[in-house]
Every structure is written in C-alpha cells, then in structure tokens.
ROTORKOL-830242 format. One line per 10 residues: number of its first residue (from 1); their letters; for each residue x, y, z negated of C-alpha. Coordinates in Angstrom, 3 decimals. Layout:
<atoms>
NUM> A> X Y Z  ...
</atoms>
This chain:
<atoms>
1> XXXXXXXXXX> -59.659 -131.757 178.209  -60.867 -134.903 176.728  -59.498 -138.503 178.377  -63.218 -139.683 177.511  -65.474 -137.451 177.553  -68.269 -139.737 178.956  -68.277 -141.409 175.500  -69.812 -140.325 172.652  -68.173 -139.629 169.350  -69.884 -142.407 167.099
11> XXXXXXXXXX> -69.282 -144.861 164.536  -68.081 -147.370 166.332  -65.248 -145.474 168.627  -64.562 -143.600 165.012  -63.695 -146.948 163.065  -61.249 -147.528 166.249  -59.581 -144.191 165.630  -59.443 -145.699 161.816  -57.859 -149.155 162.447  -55.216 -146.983 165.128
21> XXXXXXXXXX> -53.818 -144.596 162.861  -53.836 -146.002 159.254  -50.267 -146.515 159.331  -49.817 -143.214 159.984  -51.709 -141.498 157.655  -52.941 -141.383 153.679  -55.919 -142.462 152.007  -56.550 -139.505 150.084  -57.792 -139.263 146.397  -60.989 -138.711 145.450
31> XXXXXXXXXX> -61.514 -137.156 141.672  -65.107 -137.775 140.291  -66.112 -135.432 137.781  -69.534 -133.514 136.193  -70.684 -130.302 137.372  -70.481 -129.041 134.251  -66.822 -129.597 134.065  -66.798 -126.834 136.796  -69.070 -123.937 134.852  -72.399 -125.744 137.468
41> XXXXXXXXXX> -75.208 -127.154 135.815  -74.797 -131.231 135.137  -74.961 -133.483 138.351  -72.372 -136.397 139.164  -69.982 -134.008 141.741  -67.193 -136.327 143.993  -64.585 -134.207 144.916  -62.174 -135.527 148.137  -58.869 -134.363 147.871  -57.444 -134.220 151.663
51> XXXXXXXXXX> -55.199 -131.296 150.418  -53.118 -134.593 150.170  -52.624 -135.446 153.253  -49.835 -136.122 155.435  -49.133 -131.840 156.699  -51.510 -130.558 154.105  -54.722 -130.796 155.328  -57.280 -133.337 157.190  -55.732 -132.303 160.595  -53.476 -134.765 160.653
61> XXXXXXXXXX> -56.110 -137.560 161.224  -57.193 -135.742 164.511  -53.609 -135.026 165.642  -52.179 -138.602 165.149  -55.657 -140.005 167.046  -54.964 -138.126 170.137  -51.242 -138.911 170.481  -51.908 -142.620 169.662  -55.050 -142.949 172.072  -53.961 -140.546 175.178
71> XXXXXXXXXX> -51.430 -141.227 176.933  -48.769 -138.233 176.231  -46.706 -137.313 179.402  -43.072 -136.730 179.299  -43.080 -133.056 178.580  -44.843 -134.019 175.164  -47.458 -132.083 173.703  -48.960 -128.563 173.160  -51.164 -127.219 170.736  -52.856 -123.326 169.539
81> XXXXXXXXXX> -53.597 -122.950 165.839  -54.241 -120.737 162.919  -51.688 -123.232 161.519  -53.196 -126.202 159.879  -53.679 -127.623 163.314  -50.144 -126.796 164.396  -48.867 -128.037 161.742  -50.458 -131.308 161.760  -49.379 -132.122 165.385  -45.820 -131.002 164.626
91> XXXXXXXXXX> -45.865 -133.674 161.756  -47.603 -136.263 164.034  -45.549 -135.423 167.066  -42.272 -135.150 165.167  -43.025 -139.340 163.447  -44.196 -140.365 167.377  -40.640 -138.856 168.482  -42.565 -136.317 170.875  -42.028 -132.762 172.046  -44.141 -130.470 170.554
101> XXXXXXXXXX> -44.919 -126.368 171.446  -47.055 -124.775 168.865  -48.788 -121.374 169.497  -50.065 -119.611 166.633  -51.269 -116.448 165.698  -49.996 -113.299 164.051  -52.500 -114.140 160.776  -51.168 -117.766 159.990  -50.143 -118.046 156.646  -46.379 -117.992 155.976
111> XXXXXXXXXX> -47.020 -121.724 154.318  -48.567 -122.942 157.581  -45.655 -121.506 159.464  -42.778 -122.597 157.470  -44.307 -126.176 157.543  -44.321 -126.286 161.569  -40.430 -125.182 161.617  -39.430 -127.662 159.146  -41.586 -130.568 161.995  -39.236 -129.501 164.485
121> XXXXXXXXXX> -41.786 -127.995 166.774  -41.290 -125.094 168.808  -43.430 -122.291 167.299  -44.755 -119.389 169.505  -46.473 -116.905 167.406  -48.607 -114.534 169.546  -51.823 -112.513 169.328  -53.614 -111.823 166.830  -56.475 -114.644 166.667  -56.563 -118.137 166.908
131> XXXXXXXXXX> -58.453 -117.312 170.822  -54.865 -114.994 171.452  -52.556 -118.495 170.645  -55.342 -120.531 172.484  -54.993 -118.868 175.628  -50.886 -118.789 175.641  -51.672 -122.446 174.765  -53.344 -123.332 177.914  -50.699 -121.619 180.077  -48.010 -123.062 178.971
141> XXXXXXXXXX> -49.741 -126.547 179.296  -50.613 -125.993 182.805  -47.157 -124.723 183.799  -45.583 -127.375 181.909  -47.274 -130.749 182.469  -47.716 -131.303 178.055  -50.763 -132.463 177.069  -52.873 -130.165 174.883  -54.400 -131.360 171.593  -57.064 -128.468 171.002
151> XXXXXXXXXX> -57.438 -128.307 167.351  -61.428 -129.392 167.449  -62.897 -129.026 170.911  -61.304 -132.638 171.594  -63.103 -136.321 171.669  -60.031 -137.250 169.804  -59.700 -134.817 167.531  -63.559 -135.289 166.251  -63.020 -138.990 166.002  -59.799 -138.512 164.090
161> XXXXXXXXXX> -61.638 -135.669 161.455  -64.543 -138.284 161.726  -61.925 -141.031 160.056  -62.332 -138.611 156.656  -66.181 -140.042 156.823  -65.484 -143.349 157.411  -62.823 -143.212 154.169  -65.180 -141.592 151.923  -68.189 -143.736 152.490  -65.779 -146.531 151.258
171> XXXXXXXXXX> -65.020 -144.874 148.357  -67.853 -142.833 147.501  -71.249 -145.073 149.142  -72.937 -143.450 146.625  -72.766 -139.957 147.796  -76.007 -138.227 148.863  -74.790 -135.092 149.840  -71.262 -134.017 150.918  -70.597 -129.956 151.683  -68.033 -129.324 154.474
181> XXXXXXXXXX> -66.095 -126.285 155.460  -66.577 -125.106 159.007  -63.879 -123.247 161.454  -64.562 -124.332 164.991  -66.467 -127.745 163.470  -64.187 -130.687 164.316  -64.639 -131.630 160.666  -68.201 -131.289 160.095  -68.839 -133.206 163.968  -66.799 -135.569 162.636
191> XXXXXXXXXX> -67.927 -136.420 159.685  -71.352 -136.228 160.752  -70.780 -138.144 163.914  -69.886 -140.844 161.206  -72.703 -140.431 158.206  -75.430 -139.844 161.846  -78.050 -138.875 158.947  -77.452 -141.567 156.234  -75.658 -138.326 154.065  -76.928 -135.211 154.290
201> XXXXXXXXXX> -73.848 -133.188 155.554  -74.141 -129.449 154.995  -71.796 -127.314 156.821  -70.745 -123.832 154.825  -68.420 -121.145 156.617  -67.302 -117.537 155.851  -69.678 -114.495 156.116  -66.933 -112.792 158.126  -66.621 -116.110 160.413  -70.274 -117.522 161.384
211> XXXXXXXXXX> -69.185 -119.689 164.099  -71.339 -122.614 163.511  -74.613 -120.067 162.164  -74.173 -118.027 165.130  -74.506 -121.160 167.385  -77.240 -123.119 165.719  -79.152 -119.354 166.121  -78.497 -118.938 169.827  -78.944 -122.592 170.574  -75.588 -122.985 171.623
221> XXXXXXXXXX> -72.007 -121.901 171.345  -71.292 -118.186 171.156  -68.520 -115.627 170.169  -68.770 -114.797 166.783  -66.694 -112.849 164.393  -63.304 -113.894 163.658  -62.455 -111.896 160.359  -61.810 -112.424 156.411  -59.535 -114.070 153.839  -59.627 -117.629 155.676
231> XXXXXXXXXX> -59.230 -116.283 159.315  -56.184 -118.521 159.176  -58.515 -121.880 159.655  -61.878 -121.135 159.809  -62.111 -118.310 162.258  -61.867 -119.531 166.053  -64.179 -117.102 168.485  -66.752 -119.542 168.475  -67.781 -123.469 167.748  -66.479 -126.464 170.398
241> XXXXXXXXXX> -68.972 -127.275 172.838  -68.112 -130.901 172.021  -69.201 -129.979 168.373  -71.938 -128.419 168.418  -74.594 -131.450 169.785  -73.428 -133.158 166.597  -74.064 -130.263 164.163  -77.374 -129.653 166.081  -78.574 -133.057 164.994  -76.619 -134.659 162.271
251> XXXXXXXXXX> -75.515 -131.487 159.967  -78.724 -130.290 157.861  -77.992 -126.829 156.799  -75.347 -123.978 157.161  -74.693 -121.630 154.297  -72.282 -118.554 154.454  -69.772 -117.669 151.613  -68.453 -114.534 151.128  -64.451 -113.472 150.775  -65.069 -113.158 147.059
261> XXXXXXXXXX> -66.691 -116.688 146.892  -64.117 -117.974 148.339  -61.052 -116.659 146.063  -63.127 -117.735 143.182  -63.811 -120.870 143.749  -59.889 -121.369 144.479  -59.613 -119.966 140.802  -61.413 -122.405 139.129  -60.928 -125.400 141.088  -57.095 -124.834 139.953
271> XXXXXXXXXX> -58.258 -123.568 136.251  -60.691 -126.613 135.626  -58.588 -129.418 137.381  -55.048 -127.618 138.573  -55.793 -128.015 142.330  -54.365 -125.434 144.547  -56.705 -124.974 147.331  -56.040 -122.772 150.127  -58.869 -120.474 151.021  -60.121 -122.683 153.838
281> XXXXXXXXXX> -60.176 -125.645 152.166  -61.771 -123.780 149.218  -64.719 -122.736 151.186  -67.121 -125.858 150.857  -66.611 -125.908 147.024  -67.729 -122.074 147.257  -71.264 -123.039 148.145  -71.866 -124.591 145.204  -70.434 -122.312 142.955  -71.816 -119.370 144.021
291> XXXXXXXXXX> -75.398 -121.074 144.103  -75.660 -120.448 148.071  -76.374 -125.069 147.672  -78.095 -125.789 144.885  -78.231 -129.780 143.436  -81.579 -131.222 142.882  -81.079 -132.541 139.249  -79.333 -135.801 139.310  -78.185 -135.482 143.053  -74.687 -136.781 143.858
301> XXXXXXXXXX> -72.910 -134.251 145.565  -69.568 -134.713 147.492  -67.403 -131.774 148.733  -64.065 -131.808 151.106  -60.847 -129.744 149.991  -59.510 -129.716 152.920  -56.114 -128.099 153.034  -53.824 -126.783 150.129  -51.409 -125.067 152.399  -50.938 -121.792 150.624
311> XXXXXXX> -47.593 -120.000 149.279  -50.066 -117.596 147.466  -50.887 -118.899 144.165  -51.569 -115.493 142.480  -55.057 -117.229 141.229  -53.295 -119.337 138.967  -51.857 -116.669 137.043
</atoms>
C-alpha cells in the first residue's frame, strides 16, 4: 500500500511531510487555559484546536502528504471512510485538481457527507462499517488503476497526522503530557512517531471501540468492536499494522471512555469555551474529565480536538 514502506515513520521523514504541505494546510490554534476553567482540579491544560483545519479535522494533513509525496496515476485517487477521512481527501484532491471516489459507510454523519459532495468527490455510501466502505474501496482501486489513500494504515498518512506533533511542540515545548483520541491510530502513531518518548502520549478510545486496547492485549492487531456514538471516526475493525509498532513503544497508556463520557465532555467543552466538538474529536478531552487520566498536580497536560464536523449541536442547547 505504502510507496515506502522500508522507511520508518520518524522525525526526520515527518518534518519533510511538514516543509511539503504547509502551503496547503493551517496552523491550527491552540487555547491555553486552567483546569479549573473546565470543572478539573487546577493544572496548566493546552488545548489544540485541529477542529480548524482545512475539512474539519486533522485528516487533512495525512491526505495532502500522500497526494503530494506519491505519485497519483491518471485515474486519481480512492479512499474508504467513516467520513473525516473522505472528506479530507476530497478537499485535498479537489485543491491538487485530482479525481477522487470516496466510499463511506451507512453511519457517517450527515456533516461528514455533505462536506465530501460539496469537494466534488464521488461519494459511494455502502455497508454498514468503516471495514464494509474499506473493502468496496479496494475493488474499485484495483479495477480502476486510482491510488488508494487508506485513512491510517498508510506511511503517508502517519507522517502527515505526525505533522500535528511537529506543530504543537513549536507551540506548546512545554507540554508534558498530550491525550489523543484513537480510531484505527494514524493520529496517535503519528504523533508519537514525532514526540518518540520526549511527551508522554496517552492514547484514549471508546468502550464500544477498543481497537488500540484490544491490540496492545493480544500483542498485535485484532478485530475489535466497531460500535457507539463515535463509530463514525473512531471505530475501524481493528488498529493499522503500520500503527501499532509505534503505539507499542512510544504511546504510554490507553484509557477507554464511555458513550456518556463522550457527549459530556462535548457539553462542556462548548459551555466553558463555545467549541463544538464532534464526538470523535471529543473523546481525548473525555479522559480527563471523567477522571479515567488523572494530572499529577502541576503537570502540563495537552489534549487534541480533533474534528468539529457535526450538524448535531443539541448539547449546546
């Protein structure tokens, strides 16, 4: 899948990825605020806001790496996602003047769909699961001649997510911690590809979605379940191969949140500082505020919202 897959995903082939699509993308906010401000107990808390993003989310950095650093054949590109993903490459492919086919299942948000139609792309919804879209994905790559961009399994894709890393060390260097939602990981093996220990990155994923948890328990990739309120983005059958080696040894701990967790920490990150956060991007923030992580006093702690591509806004009400 991969056009290097001999290479590892490190700092230095990250900070490429950097330098080759800055033009393309934002350097997202980060808002630094007190734990307190939050309902938490009182620790300096660095929040980075990659809801902002070009496509609403931190795919875009991984879709704009692998159409700038592969060399995309003239039937353009294909992609499967629960819609972040797809949406991402549209954007990318659609600024690159490629063809783009995106595959997505039945459970993608309206949001996440709407935004891939208004790219341009040609949207296949199909299955039920993110696996379902995968699959028609991969047929109509091989029948076609596009080149797939799999949403984390992909060198590219971790050194693009990995580019999030590189950004917040810049702006944040003084960040000991940083909490990162996982799906199928290509934003926690990025980022800890980058950080390779210097942070301590701690991954934190659904109850209903243990991808990563499953994994690190079996000692290596394994089908896990693919259910709950962020199915959308952080349920794929199981963690990339690809990914996992880098959470093995550069992500320190994995906590699971729960459905409820989730929804109310998307409450009160938009009732204490008006960010709508969809439920996957929410999910990092969760740990903290249901007490799965816990601060040491004093520790500064950094989490990712990583998407805000919702329609459903009911918990601002």
């Amino acid at each position: 899948m991969s056009s290097c897959t001999e290479t590892p995903v490190d700092r230095r082939r990250i900070a490429t990825a950097a330098a080759a699509i800055r033009p393309h993308i934002r350097r997202t906010p980060i808002l630094r605020i007190d734990g307190g401000d939050l309902g938490l107990s009182a620790f300096p808390l660095t929040l980075k806001l990659e809801l902002f993003q070009h496509s609403g989310s931190f795919k875009a950095r991984g879709a704009f790496t692998n159409l700038l650093l592969r060399p995309v054949p003239p039937a353009g590109v294909v992609a499967a996602s629960g819609g972040n993903h797809g949406a991402a490459v549209a954007f990318a492919a659609r600024q690159l003047g490629v063809a783009a086919r995106i595959f997505v299942p039945t459970c993608a948000s309206p949001a996440k769909i709407q935004r891939i139609r208004e790219y341009g792309a040609t949207l296949v919804i199909t299955g039920e699961r993110y696996a379902d879209a995968l699959a028609a994905s991969e047929l109509e790559a091989s029948e076609s001649g596009a080149m797939q961009v799999h949403a984390f399994d992909q060198d590219e894709t971790l050194l693009g997510q990995g580019t999030l890393g590189l950004e917040l060390e810049e702006q944040a260097p003084e960040l000991e911690t940083l909490l990162v939602s996982v799906g199928g990981g290509g934003l926690v093996g990025g980022i800890a590809a980058w950080y390779g220990g210097r942070v301590k990155v701690v991954g934190v994923e659904p109850e209903l979605s243990p991808t990563l948890t499953e994994a690190l328990l079996a000692g290596g990739p394994v089908d896990a379940e693919t259910n709950g309120i962020a199915a959308d983005s952080l349920a794929p059958r199981r963690v990339g191969e690809r990914v996992f080696p880098i959470a093995r040894d550069h992500v320190a701990k994995v906590y699971l949140v729960s459905d409820d967790d989730i929804r109310r920490a998307q409450e009160v990150l938009w009732g204490a500082v008006r960010i709508v956060a969809e439920p996957g991007g929410a999910a990092a923030f969760a740990a903290l505020l249901s007490g799965r992580y816990r601060p040491a006093a004093g520790e500064h702690v950094g989490v990712v919202i990583s998407g805000g591509n919702t329609l459903a806004v009911d918990f601002a009400r």
